[in-house]
ROKEBA-245723 format. One record per residue (C-alpha): x, y, z; residue number from 0. Coordinates in pm, 1 decimal. Layout:
% residues N
<pt px="X" py="Y" pz="Z" pos="NUM"/>
...
END
This chain:
% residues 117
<pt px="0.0" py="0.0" pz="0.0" pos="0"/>
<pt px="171.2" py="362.3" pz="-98.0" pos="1"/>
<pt px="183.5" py="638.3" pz="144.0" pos="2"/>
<pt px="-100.6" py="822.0" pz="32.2" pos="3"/>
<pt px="-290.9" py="562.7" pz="30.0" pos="4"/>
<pt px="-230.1" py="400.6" pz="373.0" pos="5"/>
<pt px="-299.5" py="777.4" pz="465.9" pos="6"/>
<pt px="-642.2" py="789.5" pz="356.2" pos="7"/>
<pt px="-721.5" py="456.7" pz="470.9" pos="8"/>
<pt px="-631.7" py="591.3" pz="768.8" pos="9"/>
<pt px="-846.6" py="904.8" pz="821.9" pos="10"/>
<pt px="-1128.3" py="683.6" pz="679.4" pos="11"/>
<pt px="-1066.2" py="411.6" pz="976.8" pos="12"/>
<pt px="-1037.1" py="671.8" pz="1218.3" pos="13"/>
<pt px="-1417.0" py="823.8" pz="1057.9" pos="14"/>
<pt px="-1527.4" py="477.9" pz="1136.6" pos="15"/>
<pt px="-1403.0" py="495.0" pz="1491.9" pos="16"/>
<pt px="-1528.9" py="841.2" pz="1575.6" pos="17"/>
<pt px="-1900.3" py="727.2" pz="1472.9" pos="18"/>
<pt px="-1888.2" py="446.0" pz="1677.1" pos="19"/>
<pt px="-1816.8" py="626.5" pz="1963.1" pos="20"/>
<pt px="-2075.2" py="914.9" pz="1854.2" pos="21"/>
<pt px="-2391.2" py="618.7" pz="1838.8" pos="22"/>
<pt px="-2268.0" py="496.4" pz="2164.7" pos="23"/>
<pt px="-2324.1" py="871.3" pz="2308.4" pos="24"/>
<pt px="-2024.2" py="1002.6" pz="2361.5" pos="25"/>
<pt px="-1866.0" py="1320.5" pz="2264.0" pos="26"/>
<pt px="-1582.3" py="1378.5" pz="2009.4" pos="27"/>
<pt px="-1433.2" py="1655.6" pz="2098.2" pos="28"/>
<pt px="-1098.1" py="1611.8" pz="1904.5" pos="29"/>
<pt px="-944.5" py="1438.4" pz="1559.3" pos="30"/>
<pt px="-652.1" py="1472.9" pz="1546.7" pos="31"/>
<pt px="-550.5" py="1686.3" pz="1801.7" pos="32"/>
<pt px="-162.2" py="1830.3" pz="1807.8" pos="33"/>
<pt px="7.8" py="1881.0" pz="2098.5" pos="34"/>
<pt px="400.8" py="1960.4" pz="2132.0" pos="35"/>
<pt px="452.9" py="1587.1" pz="2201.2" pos="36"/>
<pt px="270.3" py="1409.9" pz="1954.2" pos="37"/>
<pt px="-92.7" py="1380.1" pz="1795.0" pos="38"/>
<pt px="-385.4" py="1192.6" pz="1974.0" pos="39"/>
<pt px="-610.8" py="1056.1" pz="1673.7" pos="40"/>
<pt px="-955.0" py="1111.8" pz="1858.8" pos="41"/>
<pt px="-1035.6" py="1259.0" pz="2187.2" pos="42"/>
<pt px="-1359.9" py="1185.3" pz="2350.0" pos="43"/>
<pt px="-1575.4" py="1290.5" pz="2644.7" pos="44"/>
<pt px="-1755.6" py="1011.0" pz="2828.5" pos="45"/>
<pt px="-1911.7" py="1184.8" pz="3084.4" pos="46"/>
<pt px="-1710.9" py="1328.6" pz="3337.5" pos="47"/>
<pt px="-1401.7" py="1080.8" pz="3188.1" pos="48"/>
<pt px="-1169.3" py="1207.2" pz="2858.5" pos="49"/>
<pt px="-1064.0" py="900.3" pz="2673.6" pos="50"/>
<pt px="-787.5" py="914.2" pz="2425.1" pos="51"/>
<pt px="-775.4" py="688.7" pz="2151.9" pos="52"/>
<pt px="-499.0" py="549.2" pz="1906.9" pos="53"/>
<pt px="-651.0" py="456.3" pz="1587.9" pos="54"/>
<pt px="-519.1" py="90.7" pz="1432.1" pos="55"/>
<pt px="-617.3" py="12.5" pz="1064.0" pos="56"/>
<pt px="-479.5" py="-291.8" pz="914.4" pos="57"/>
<pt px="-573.0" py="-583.1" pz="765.7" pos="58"/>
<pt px="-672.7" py="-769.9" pz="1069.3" pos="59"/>
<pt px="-722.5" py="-723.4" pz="1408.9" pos="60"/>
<pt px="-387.6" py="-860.5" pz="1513.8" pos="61"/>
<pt px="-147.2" py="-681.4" pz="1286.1" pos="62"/>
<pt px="-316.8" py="-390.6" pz="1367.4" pos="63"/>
<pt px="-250.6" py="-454.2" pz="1725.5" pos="64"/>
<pt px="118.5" py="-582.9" pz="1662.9" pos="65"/>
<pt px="151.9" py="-222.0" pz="1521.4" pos="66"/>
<pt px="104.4" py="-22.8" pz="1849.5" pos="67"/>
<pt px="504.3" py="84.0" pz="1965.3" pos="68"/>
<pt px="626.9" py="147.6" pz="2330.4" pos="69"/>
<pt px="762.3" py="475.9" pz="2181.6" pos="70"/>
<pt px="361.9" py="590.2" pz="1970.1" pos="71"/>
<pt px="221.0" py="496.4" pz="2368.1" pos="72"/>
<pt px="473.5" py="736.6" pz="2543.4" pos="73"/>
<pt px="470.9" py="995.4" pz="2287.6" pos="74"/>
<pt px="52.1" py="997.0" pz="2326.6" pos="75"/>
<pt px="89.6" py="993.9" pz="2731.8" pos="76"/>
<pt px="319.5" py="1269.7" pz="2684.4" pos="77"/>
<pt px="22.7" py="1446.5" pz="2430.8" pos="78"/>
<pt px="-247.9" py="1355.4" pz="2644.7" pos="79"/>
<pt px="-74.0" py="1493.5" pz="2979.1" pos="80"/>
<pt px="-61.8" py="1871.3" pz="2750.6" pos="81"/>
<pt px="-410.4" py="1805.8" pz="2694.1" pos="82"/>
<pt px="-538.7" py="1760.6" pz="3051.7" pos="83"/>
<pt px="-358.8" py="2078.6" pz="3163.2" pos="84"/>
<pt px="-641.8" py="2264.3" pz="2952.3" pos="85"/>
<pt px="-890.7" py="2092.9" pz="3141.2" pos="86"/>
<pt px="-993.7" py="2258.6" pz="3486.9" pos="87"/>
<pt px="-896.8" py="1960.7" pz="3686.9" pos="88"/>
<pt px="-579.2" py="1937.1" pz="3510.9" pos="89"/>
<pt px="-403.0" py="1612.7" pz="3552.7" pos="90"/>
<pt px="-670.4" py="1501.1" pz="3796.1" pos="91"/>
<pt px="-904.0" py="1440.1" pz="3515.2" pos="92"/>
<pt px="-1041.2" py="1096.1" pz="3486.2" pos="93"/>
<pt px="-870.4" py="976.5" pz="3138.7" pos="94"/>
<pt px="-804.2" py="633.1" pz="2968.4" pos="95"/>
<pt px="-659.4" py="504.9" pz="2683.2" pos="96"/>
<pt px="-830.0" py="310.6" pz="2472.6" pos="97"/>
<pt px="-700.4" py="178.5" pz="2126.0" pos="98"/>
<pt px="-942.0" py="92.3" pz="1840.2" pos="99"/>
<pt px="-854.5" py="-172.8" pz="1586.5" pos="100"/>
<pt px="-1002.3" py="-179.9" pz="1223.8" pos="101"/>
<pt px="-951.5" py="-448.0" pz="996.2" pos="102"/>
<pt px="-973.7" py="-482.5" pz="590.2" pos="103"/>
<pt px="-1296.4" py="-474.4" pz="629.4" pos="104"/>
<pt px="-1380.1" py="-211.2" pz="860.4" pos="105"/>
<pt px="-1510.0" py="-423.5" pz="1155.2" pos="106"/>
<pt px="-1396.0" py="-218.3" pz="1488.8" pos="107"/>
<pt px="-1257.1" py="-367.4" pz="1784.2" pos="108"/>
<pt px="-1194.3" py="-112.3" pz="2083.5" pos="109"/>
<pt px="-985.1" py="-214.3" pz="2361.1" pos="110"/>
<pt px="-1058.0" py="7.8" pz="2676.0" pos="111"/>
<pt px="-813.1" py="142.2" pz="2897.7" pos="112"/>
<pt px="-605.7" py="-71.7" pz="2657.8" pos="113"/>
<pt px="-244.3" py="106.8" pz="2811.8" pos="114"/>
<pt px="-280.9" py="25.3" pz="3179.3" pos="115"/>
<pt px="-200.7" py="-330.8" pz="3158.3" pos="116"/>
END
């Protein structure tokens, strides 16, 4: 698959993503969003909780899991930390990370809080 097109498969998975967690009532607030340390693909508000998820497209569940790195977690801890201190409980904002696989053929599978094991 070429860049560009691995890079619009991409922002289509990530579409997919968003919607799913839009019918299950939750709030995007972010795509995308940039901070000095890295990117966070979507940012959403459940409730009183921000979750921050990683967006995974491949052709199946478990190479797109295979593709999450030690160094893409730490850069989007270090993204999501700049992001909290714009909320008004700062760091003491309930968070998780969750990380949402799509395969080939644009099933979803979300893993919740899928960084604190």
């Amino acid at each position: 698959m070429s860049g560009a097109t691995s890079y619009h498969a991409g922002l289509v998975a990530e579409d997919q993503v968003a919607d799913h967690y839009r019918r299950s009532g939750r709030a995007v607030a972010h795509r995308r969003w940039r901070g000095k340390g890295g990117e966070i693909d979507i940012v959403v508000r459940d409730g009183d909780d921000i979750v921050f998820i990683e967006v995974k497209k491949s052709r199946d569940f478990a190479r797109a899991a295979e593709s999450l790195s030690l160094r893409q977690m730490q850069r989007i801890y270090t993204a999501a930390s700049e992001y909290l201190a714009g909320e008004p409980l700062g760091q003491l904002t309930p968070a998780r990370f969750d990380v949402a696989h799509v395969n080939a053929q644009g099933q979803i599978d979300v893993i919740e809080n899928a960084f604190a094991a």
